[in-house]
KEKE-3310 file (N, C-alpha, C; in steps of 0.2 Angstrom, whole numbers, plus 5000, padded with zeros to 4 digits):
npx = (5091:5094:5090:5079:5067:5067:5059:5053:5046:5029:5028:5015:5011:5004:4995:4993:4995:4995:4991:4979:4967:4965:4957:4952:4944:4932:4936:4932:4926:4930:4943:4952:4950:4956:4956:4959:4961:4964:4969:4972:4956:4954:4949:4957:4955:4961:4969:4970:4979:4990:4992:4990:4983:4962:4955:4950:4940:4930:4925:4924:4924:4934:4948:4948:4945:4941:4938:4929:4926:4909:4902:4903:4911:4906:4902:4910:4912:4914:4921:4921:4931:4924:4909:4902:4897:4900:4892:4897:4899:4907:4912:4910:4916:4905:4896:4883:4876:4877:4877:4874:4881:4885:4896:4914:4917:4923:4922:4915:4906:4900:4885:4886:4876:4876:4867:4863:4873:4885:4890:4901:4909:4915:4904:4901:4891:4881:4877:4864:4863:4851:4852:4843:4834:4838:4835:4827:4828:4844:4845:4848:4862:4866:4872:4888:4899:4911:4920:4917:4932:4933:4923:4913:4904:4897:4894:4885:4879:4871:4876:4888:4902:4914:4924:4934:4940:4947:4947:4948:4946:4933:4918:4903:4888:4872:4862:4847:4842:4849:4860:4873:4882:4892:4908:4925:4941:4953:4967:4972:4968:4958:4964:4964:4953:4947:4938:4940:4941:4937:4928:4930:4939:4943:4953:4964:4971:4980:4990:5002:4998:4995:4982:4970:4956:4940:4929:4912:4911:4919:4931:4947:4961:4974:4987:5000:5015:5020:5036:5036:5027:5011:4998:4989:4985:4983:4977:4983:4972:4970:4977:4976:4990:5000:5003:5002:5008:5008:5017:5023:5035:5038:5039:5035:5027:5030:5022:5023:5009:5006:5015:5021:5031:5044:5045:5049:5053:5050:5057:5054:5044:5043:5037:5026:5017:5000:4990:4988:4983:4979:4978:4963:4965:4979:4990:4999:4999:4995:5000:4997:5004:5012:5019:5012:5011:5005:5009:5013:5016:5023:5019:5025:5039:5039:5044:5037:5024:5022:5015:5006:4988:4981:4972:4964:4968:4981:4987:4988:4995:5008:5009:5011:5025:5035:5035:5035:5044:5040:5028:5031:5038:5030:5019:5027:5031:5016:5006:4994:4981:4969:4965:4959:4948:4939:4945:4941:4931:4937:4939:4947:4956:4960)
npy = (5053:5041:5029:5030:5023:5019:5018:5012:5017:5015:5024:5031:5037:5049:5059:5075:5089:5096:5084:5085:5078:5063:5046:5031:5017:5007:4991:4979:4964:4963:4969:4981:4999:5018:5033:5048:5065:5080:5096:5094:5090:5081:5067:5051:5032:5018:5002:4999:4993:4988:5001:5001:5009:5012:5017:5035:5047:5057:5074:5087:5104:5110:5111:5099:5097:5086:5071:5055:5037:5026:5017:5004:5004:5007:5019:5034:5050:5069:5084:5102:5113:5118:5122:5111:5097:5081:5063:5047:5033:5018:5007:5008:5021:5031:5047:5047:5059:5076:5088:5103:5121:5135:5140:5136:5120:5112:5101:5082:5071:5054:5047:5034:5026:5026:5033:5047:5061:5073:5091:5105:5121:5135:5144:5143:5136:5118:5106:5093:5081:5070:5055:5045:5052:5060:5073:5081:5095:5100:5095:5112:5118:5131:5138:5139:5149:5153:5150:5132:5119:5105:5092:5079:5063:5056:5046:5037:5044:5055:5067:5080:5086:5099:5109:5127:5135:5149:5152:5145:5127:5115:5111:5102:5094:5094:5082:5083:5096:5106:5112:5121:5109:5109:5115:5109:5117:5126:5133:5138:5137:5121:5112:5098:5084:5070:5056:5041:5023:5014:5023:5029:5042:5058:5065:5079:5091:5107:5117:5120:5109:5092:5084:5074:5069:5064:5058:5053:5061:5074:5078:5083:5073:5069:5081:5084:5094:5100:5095:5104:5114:5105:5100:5086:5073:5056:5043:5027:5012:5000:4996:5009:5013:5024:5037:5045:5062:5075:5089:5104:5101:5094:5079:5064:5060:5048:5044:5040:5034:5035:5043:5053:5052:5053:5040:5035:5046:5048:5053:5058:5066:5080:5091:5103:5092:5088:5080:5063:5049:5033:5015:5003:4993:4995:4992:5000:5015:5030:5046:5061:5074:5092:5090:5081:5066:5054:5042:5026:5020:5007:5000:4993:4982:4962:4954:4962:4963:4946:4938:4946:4951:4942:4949:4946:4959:4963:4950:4947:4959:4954:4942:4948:4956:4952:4955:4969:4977:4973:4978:4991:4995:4992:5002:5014:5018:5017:5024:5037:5040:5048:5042:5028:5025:5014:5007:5012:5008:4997:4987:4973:4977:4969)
npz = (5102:5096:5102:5097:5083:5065:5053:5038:5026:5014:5001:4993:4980:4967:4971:4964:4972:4987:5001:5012:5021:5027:5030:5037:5034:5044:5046:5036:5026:5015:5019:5023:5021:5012:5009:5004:5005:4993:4988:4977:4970:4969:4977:4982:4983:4992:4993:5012:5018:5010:5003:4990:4976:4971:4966:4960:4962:4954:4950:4957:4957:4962:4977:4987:5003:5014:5019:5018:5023:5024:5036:5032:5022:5010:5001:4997:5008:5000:5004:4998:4991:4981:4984:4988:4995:4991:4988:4985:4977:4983:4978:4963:4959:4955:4955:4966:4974:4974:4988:4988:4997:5002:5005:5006:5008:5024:5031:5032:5039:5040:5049:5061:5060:5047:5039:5038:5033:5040:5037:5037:5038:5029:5031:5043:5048:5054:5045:5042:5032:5026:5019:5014:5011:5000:4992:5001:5009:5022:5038:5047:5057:5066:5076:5077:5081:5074:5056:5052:5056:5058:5060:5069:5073:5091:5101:5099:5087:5093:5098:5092:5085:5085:5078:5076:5063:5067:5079:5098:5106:5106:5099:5108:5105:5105:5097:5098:5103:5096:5102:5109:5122:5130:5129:5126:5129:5122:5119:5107:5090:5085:5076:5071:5075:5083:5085:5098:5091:5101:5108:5118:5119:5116:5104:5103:5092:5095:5088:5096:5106:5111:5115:5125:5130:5140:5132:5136:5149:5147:5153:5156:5150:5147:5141:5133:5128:5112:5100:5090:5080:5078:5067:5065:5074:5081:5091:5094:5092:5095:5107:5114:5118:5113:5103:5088:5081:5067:5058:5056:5055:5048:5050:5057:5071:5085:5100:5117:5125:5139:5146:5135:5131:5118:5105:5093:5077:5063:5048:5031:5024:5012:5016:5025:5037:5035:5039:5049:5052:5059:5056:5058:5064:5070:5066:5058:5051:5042:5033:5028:5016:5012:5001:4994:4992:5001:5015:5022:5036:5044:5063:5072:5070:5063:5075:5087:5085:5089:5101:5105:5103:5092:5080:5065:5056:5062:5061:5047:5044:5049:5041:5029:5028:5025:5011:5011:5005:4991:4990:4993:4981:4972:4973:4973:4961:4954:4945:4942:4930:4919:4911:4913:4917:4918:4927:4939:4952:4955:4965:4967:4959:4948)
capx = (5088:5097:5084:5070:5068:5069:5055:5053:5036:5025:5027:5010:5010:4996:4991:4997:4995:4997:4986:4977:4964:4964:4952:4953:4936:4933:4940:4927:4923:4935:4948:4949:4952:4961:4953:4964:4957:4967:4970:4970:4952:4953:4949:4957:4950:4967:4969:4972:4984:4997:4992:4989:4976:4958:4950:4951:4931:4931:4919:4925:4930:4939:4950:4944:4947:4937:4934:4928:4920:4905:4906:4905:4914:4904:4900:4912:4910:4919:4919:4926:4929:4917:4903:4897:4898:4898:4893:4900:4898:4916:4912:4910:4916:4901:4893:4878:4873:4882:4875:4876:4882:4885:4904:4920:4914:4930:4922:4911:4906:4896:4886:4886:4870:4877:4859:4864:4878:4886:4894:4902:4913:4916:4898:4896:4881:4881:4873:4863:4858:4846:4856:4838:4830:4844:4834:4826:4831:4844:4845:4854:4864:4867:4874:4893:4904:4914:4921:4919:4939:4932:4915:4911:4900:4900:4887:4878:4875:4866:4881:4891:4909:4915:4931:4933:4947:4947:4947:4951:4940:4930:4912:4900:4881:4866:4858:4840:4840:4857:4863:4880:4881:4899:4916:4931:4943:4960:4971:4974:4961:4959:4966:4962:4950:4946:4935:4944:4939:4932:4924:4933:4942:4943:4960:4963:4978:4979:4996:5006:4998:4989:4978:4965:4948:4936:4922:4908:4911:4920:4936:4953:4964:4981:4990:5008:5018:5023:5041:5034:5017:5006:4992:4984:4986:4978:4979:4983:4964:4969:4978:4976:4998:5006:5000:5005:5007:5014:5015:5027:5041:5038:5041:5030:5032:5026:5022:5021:5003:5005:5021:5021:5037:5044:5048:5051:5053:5049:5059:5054:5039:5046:5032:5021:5013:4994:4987:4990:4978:4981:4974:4959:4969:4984:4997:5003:4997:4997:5002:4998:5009:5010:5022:5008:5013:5004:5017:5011:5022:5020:5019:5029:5040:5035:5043:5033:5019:5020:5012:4999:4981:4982:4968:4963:4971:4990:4991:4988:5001:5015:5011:5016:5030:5043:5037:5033:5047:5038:5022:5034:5039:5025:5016:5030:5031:5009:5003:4985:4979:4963:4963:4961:4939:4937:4949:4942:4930:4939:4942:4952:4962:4959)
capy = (5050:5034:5024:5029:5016:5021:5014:5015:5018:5014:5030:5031:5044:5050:5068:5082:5095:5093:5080:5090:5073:5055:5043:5026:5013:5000:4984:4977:4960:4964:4973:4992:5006:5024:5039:5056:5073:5083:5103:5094:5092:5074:5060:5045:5027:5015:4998:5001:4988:4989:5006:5000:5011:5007:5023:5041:5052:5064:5076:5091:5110:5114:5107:5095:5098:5081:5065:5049:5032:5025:5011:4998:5006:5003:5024:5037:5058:5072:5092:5105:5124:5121:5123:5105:5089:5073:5055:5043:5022:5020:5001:5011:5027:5034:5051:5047:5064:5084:5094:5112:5125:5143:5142:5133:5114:5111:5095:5080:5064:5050:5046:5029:5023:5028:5036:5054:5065:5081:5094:5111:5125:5144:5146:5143:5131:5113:5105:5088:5077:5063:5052:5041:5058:5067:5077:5083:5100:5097:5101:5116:5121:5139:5144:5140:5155:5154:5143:5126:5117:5101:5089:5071:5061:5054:5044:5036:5052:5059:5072:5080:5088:5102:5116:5132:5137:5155:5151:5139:5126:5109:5111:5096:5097:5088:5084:5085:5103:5109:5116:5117:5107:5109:5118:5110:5125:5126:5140:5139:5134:5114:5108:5090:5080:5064:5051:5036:5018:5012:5030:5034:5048:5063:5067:5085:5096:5114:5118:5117:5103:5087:5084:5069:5070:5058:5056:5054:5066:5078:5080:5082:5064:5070:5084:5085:5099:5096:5098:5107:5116:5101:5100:5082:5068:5052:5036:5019:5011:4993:4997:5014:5014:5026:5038:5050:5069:5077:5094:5109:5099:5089:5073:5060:5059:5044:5044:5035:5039:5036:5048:5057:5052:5052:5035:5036:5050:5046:5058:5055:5069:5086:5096:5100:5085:5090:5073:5058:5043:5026:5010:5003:4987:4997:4988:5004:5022:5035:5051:5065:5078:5096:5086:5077:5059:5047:5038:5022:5018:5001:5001:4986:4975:4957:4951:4964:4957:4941:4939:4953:4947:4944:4950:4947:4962:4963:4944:4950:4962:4950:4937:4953:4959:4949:4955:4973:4980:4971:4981:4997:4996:4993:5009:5021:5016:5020:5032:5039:5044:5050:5036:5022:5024:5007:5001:5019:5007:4990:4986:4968:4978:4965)
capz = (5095:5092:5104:5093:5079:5060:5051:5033:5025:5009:4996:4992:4974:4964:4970:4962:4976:4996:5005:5019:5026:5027:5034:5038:5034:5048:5047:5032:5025:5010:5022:5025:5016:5015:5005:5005:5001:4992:4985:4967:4967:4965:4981:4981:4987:4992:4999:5018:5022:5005:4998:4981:4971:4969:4960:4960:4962:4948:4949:4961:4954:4968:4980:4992:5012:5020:5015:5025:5022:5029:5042:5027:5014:5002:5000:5003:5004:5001:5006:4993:4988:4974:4988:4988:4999:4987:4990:4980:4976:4984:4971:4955:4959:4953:4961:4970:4975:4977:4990:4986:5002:4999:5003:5007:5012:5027:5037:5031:5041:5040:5055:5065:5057:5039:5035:5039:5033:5042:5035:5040:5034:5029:5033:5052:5049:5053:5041:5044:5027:5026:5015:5014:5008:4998:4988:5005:5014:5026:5044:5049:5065:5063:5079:5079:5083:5068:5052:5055:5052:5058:5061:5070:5077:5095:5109:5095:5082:5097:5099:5088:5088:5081:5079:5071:5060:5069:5089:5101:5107:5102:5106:5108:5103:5107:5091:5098:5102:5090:5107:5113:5129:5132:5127:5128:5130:5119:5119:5100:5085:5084:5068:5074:5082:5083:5091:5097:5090:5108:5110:5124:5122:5110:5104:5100:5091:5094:5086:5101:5112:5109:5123:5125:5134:5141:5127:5141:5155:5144:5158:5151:5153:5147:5138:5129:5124:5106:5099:5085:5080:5074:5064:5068:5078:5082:5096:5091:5093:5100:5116:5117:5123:5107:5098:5084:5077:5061:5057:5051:5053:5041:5053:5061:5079:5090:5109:5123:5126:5147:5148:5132:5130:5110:5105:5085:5071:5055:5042:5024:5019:5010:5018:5032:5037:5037:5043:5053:5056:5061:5053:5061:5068:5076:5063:5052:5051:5036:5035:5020:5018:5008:4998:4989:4995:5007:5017:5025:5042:5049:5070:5076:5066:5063:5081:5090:5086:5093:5109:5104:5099:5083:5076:5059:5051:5064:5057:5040:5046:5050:5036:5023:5033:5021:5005:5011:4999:4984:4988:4992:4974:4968:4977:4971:4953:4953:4942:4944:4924:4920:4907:4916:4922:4922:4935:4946:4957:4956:4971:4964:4954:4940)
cpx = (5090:5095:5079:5072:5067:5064:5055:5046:5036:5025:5021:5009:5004:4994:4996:4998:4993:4989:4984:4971:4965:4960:4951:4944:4938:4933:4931:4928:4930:4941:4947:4953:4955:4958:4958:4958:4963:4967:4968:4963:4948:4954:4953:4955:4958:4966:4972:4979:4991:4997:4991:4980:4973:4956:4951:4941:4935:4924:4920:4929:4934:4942:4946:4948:4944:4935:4932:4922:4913:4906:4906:4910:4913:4901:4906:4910:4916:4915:4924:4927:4923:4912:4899:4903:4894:4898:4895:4900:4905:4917:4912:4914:4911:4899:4887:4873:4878:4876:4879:4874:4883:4893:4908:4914:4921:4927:4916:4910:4900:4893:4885:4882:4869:4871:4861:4873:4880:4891:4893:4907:4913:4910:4896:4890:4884:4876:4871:4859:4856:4848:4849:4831:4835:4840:4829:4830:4834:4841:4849:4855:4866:4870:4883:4896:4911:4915:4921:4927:4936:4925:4916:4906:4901:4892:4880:4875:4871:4870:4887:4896:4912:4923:4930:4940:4948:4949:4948:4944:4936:4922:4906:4893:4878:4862:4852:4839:4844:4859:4871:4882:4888:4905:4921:4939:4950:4963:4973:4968:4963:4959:4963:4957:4946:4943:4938:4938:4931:4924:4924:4934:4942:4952:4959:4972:4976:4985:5001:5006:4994:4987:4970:4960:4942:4930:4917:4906:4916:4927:4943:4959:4971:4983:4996:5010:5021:5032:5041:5027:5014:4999:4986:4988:4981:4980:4978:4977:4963:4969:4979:4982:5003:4998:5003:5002:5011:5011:5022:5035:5044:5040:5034:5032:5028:5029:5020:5013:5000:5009:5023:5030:5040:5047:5052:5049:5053:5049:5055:5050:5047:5042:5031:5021:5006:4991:4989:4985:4981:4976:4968:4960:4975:4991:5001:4999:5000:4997:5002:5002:5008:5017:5019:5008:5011:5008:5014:5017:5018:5024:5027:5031:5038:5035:5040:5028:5016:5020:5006:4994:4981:4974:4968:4971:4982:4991:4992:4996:5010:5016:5012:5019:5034:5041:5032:5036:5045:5033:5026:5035:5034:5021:5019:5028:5021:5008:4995:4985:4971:4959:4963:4953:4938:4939:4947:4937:4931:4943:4948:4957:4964:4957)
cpy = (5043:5028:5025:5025:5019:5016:5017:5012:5019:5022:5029:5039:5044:5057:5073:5088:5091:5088:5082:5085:5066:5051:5036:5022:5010:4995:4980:4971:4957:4968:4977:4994:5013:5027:5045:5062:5076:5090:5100:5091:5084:5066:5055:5038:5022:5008:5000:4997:4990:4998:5006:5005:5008:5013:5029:5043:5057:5067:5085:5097:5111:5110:5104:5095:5092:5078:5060:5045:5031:5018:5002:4998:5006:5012:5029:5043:5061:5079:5096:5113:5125:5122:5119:5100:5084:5069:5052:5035:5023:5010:5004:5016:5032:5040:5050:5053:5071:5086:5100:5116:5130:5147:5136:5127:5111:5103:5091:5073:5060:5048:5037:5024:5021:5032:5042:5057:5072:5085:5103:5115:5132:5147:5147:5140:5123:5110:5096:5085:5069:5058:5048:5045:5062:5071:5083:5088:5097:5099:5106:5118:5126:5142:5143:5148:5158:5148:5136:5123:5108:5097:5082:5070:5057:5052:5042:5040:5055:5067:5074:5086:5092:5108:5120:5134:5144:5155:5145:5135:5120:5112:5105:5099:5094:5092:5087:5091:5107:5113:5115:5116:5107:5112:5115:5114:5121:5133:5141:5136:5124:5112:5099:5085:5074:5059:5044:5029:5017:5018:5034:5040:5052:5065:5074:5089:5101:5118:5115:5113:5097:5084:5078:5071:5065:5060:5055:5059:5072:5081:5078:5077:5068:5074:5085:5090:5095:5099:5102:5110:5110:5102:5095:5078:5061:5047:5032:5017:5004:4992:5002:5016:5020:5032:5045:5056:5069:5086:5100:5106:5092:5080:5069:5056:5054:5044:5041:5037:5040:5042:5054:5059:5051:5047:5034:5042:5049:5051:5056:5062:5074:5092:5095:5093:5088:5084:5066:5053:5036:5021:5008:4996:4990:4997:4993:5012:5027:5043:5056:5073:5086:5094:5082:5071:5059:5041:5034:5018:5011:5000:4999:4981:4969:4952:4956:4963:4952:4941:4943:4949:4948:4944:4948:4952:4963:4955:4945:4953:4958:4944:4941:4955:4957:4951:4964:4977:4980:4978:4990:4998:4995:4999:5016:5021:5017:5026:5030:5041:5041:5046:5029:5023:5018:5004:5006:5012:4998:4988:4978:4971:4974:4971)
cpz = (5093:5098:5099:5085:5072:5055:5043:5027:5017:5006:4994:4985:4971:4964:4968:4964:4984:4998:5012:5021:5023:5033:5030:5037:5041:5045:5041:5029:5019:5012:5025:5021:5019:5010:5009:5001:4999:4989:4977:4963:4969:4974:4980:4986:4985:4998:5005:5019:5017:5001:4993:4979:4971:4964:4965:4958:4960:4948:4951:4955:4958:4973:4986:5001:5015:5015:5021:5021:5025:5031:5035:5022:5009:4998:5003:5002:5005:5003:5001:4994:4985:4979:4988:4992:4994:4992:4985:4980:4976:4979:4966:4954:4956:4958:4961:4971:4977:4980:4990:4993:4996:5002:5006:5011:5016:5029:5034:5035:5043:5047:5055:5061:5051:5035:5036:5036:5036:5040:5037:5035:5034:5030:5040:5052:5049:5049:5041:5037:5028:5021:5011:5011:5006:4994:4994:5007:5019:5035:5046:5056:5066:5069:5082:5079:5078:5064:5055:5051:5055:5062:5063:5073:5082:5097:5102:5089:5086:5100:5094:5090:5084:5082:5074:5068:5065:5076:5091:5105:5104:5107:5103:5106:5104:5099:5091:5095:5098:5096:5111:5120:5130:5126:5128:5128:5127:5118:5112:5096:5086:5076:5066:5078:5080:5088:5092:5094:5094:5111:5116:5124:5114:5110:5098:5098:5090:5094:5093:5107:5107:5115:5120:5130:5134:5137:5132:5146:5152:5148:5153:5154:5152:5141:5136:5124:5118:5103:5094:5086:5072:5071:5064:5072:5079:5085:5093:5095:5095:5107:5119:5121:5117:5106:5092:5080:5073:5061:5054:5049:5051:5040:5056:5068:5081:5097:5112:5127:5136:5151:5143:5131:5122:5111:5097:5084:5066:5049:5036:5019:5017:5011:5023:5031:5039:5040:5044:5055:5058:5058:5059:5065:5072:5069:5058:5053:5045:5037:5027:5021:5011:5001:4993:4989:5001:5010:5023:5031:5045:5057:5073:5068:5068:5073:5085:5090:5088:5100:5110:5101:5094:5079:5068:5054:5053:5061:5052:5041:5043:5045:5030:5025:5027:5014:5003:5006:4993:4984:4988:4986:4970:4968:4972:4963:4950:4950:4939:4936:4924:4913:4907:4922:4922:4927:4943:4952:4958:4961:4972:4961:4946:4933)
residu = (UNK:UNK:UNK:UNK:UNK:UNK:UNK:UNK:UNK:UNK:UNK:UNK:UNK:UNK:UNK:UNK:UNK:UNK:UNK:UNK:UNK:UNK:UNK:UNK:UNK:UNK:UNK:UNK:UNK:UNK:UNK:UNK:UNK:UNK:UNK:UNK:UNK:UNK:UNK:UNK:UNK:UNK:UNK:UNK:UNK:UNK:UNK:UNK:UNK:UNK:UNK:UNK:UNK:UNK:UNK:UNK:UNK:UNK:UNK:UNK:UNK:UNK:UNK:UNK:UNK:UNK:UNK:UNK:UNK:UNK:UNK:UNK:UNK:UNK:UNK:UNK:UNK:UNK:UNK:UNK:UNK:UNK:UNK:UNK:UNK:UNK:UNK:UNK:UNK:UNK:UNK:UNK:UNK:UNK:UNK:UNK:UNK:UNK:UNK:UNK:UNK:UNK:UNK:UNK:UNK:UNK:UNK:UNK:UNK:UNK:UNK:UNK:UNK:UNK:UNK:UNK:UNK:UNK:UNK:UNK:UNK:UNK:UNK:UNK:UNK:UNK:UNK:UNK:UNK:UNK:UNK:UNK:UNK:UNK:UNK:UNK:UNK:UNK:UNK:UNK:UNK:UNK:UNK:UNK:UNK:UNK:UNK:UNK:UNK:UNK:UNK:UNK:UNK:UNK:UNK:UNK:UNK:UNK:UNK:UNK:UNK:UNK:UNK:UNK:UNK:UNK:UNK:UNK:UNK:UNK:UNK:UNK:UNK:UNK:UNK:UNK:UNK:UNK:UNK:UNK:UNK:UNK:UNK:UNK:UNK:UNK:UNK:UNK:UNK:UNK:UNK:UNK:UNK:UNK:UNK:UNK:UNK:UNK:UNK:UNK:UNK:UNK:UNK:UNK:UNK:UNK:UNK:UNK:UNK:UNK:UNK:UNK:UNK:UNK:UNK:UNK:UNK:UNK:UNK:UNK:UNK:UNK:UNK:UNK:UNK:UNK:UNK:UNK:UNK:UNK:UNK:UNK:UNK:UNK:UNK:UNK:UNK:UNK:UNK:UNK:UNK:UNK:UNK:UNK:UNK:UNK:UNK:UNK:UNK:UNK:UNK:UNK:UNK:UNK:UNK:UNK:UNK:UNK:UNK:UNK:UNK:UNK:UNK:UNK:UNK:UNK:UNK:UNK:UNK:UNK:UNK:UNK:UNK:UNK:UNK:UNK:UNK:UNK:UNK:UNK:UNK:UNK:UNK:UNK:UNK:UNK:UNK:UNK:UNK:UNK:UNK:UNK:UNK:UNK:UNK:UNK:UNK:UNK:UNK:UNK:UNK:UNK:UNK:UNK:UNK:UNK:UNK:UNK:UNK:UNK:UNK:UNK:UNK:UNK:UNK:UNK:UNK:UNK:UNK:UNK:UNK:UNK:UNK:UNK:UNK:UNK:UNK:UNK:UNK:UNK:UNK:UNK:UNK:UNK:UNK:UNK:UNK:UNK:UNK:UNK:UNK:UNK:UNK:UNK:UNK:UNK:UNK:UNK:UNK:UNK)
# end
């Protein structure tokens, strides 16, 4: 343990019950963003880079299981108990539109195009809306095997990717005909899965592994016993060389993604950890916990970074490195009140 590096990460407060998803915007005009789902009902929408509040989506009776942007950010949704998947103006916080299901909403994702939304859950039905016809019927995929616990989209939105709380197992779909063209086989349920950036590989957790798979020809690329039973996982999205799990023990582990070797442990939550993503540059990664804190890890200190392509956002990176503490305290010291609607979709902060 006293090789691996000690990194100390952005307290992100505000939710009042565990954070069970987070989802990263791409890299947008105005930055990127971080949206959390969480049990206390109430989304949040957070600078990507410092974690600073932008606004809270108020609308939801029930806890929220799945959120995600759309590739501008300018729209985000959510998936709840109350038996709706909202859209939202992620600029106003306004809702836009609730679709009504007929139980638990687990999985919701925007596709590629931004015109369509898909959602799953305690129903066993994929559900395919017209974002461009919301008050239209959606389309339904009625023949999963059990609960949906998680939904994407892959090949364009010509395929879509699914798991079930109940079984083991990711299974792929061809949207034409809603048929499932492939299984890729897990000995335990997939709590995880995730399409990489480049759209390579699919990264999956099924408590005791995290196992990647070619996105394309569906072959399995590399598998890693976990020191723990995890819950998600996900690959750094620049060089595809790291990538990291969290899960009961209440740590954040990162790995060598050629050897599956652990390089860092990142202490800090007071709970599981239920989710793990990585920013959409590589330069930091977040992490929600049943703790109620989002806890924002930066990769590479400032001299790891040089000599790496400096993108946009890892320069950003490094030219905030020295006054990461200020934003640290300013993070912790955040409090979310339900009297404060004007600043919910102000993305200055002014």
């Amino acid at each position: 343990m006293d090789k691996k590096k000690v990194t100390v990460p952005l307290v992100c407060h505000g939710h009042s019950r565990p954070v069970v998803d987070l989802f990263y915007s791409p890299i947008t005009p105005d930055g990127f963003f971080l949206i959390s789902a969480s049990k206390d009902s109430s989304p949040m929408l957070r600078n990507g880079e410092t974690g600073d509040w932008i606004g809270t989506f108020e609308g939801h009776k029930g806890a929220v299981w799945s959120c995600c942007l759309d590739r501008n950010a300018l729209r985000a949704a959510s998936g709840s108990a109350d038996f709706t998947a909202k859209i939202w103006d992620a600029l106003t916080g306004d809702e836009l539109h609730s679709f009504e299901h007929k139980h638990i909403v687990r999985a919701c994702a925007f596709s590629e195009d931004t015109h369509l939304l898909l959602t799953g859950g305690i129903e066993k039905v994929l559900r395919i809306f017209d974002l461009n016809r919301p008050d239209a019927p959606p389309r339904d995929v009625d023949k999963s095997p059990g609960s949906i616990r998680t939904a994407a989209w892959l090949h364009s939105d010509q395929t879509i990717l699914s798991s079930c709380t109940d079984m083991g197992g990711v299974r792929l779909w061809d949207v034409r005909s809603g048929n499932i063209i492939r299984t890729l086989e897990t000995k335990s349920p997939v709590t995880s899965a995730e399409v990489s950036q480049d759209g390579r590989y699919i990264t999956t957790a099924d408590g005791s592994t995290v196992k990647f798979w070619d996105a394309n020809h569906f072959g399995l690329v590399k598998s890693y016993s976990m020191p723990c039973t995890v819950e998600s996982a996900s690959l750094e999205p620049m060089f595809g060389n790291k990538f990291i799990a969290g899960g009961e023990d209440m740590w954040v582990h990162v790995f060598d993604f050629q050897t599956g070797e652990e390089t860092t442990c990142n202490k800090g939550h007071h709970g599981p950890v239920h989710c793990v993503r990585f920013s959409p540059g590589g330069e930091s990664y977040a992490s929600g916990s049943e703790d109620g804190t989002i806890r924002i890890w930066q990769t590479s200190p400032v001299d790891d970074l040089e000599g790496l392509p400096q993108n946009g956002v890892a320069a950003a990176a490094a030219k905030s490195k020295a006054g990461v503490n200020d934003l640290g305290r300013k993070v912790i010291g955040l409090q979310i009140t339900k009297d404060r609607p004007e600043e919910e979709g102000d993305r200055t902060g002014s």
